[in-house]
C-alpha positions in Angstrom: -10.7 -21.7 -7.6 -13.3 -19.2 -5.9 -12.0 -15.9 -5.4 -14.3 -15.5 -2.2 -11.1 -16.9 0.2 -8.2 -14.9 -1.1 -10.3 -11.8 -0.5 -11.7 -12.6 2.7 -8.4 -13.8 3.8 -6.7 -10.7 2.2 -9.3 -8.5 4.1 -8.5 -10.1 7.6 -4.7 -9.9 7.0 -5.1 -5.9 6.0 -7.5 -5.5 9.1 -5.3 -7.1 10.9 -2.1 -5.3 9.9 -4.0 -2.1 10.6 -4.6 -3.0 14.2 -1.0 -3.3 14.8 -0.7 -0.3 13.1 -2.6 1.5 15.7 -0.6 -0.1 18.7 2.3 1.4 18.5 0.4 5.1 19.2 0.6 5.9 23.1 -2.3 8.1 24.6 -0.9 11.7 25.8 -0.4 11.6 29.4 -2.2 15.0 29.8 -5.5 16.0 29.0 -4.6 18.8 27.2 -3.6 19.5 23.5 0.3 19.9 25.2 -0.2 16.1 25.3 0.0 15.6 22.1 3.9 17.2 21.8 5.6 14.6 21.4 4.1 11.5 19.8 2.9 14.0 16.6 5.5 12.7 14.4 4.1 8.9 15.3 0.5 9.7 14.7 1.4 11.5 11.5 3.4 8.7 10.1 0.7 6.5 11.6 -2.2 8.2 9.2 -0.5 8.3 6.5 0.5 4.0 6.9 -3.3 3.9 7.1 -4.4 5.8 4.7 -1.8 3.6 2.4 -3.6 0.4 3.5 -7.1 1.7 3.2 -5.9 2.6 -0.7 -4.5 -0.8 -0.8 -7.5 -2.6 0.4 -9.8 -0.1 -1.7 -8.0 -0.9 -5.0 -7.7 -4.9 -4.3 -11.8 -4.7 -4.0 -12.4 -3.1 -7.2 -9.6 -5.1 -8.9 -11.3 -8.6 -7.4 -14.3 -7.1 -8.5 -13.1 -8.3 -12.5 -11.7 -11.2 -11.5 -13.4 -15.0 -12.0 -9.9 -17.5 -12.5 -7.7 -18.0 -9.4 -4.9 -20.1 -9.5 -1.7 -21.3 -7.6 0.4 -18.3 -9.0 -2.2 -16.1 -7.8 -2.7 -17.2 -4.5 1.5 -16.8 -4.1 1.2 -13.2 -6.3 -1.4 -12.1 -3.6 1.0 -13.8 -0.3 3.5 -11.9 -1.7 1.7 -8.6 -1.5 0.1 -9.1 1.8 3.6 -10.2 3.0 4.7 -6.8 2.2 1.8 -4.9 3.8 2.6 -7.1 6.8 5.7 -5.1 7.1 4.2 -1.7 7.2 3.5 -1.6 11.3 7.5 -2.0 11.8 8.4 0.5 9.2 5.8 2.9 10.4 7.1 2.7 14.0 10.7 3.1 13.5 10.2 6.0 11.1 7.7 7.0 13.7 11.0 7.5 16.3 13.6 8.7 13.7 11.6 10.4 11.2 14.9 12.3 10.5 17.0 9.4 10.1 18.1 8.1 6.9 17.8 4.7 7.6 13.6 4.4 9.5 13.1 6.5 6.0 15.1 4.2 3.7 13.2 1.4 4.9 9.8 2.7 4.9 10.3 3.5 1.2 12.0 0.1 0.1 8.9 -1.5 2.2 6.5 0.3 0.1 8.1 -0.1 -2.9 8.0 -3.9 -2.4 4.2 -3.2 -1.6 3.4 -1.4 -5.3 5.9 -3.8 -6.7 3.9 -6.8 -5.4 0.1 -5.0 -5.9 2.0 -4.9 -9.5 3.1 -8.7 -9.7 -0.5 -9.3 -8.8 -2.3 -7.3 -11.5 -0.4 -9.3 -13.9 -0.8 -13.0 -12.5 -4.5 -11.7 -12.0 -4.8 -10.9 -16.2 -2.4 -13.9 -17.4 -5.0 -16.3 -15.2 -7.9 -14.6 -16.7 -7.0 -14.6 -20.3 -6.4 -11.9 -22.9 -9.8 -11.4 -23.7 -10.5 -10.7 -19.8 -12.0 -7.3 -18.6 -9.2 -6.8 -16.0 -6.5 -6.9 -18.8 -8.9 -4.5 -20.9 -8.7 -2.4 -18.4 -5.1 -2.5 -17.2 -3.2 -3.2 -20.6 -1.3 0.5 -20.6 -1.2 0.2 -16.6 1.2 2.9 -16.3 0.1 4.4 -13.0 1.7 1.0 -11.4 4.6 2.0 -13.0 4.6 5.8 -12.4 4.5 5.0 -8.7 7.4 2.7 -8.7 9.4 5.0 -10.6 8.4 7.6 -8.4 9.2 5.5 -5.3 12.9 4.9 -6.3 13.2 8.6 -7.0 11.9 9.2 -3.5 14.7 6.7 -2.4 17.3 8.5 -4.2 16.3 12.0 -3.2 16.7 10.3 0.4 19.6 9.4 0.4 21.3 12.6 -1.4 19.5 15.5 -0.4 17.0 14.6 2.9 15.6 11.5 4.5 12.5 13.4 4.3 11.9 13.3 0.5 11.7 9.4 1.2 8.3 10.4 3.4 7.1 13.1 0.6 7.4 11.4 -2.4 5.6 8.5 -0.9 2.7 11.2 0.5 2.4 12.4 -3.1 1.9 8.5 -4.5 -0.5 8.2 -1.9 -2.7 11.2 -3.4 -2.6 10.0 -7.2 -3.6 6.5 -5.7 -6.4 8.4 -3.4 -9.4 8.1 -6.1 -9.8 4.3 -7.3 -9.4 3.4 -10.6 -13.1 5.2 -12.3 -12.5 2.7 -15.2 -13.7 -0.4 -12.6 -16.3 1.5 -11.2 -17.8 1.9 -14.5 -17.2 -1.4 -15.8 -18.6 -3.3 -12.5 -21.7 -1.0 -12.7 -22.4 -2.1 -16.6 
């Protein structure tokens, strides 16, 4: 199967997702900076929800980049993870009105845990349908930065639910910097 549609389609889904994203932010209703007191903690959450699908989208390009099999288990690997990005616009406005609620937090970290868990299940249908002998699983055979963030996001759940909702936000913040710079390893290889 070509590649060509599951990344364009993946691409509009993300762009998409990112638009909704952005429609849940209401303009101040003054034309000062005082306009902006009350609808900070949406357009905080709201940057960092994009700047998680922008990594998302970023690393799915330079992982597609290896990539020349597609199958059936594939194309269901890669609905799965879009399926989960798909729920980032809800998450991102209910933590957006109760970022200090245990619950808008809770879910915002199980939804991006199903999200790295997905991008995860992905990587590995992507190597299985490209054989051993593939670049891609050359590249991501000791893959333990996937695993390092989910680890990292059940911690943050954990830390949420016994000490502060807010380490469910934090944690997540912190994956979002290790994930910030794309994989070096892809740009190399695509450029040789």
């Amino acid at each position: 199967m070509s590649k060509s549609r599951i990344e364009a389609f993946t691409d509009a889904v993300i762009a998409i997702v990112m638009t909704l994203l952005v429609l849940e932010l209401r303009q101040p209703t003054t034309d000062t900076l005082a306009g902006l007191v009350g609808i900070e903690r949406k357009l905080f959450i709201y940057i960092v929800s994009f700047v998680m699908l922008a990594i998302y989208w970023n690393n799915h390009h330079h992982m597609f980049q290896l990539v020349h099999k597609i199958d059936g288990r594939v194309l269901w690997a890669n609905n799965f993870f879009i399926f989960t990005l798909t729920l980032v616009p809800f998450a991102t406005a209910w933590v957006g009105d109760f970022i200090d609620s245990l619950i808008p937090q809770l879910t915002y970290g199980v939804m991006t845990l199903l999200a790295n868990s997905s991008y995860l299940v992905l990587t590995r249908e992507l190597i299985r349908a490209n054989g051993s002998d593939s670049t891609l699983k050359n590249l991501f055979q000791r893959y333990n930065k996937a695993y390092v963030t989910i680890f990292l996001n059940i911690l943050g759940l954990v830390l949420g639910l016994l000490i502060h909702p807010y380490f469910v936000l934090i944690v997540n913040i912190g994956i979002l910097i290790m994930w910030i710079i794309p994989d070096r390893r892809i740009e190399k290889q695509y450029k040789e």
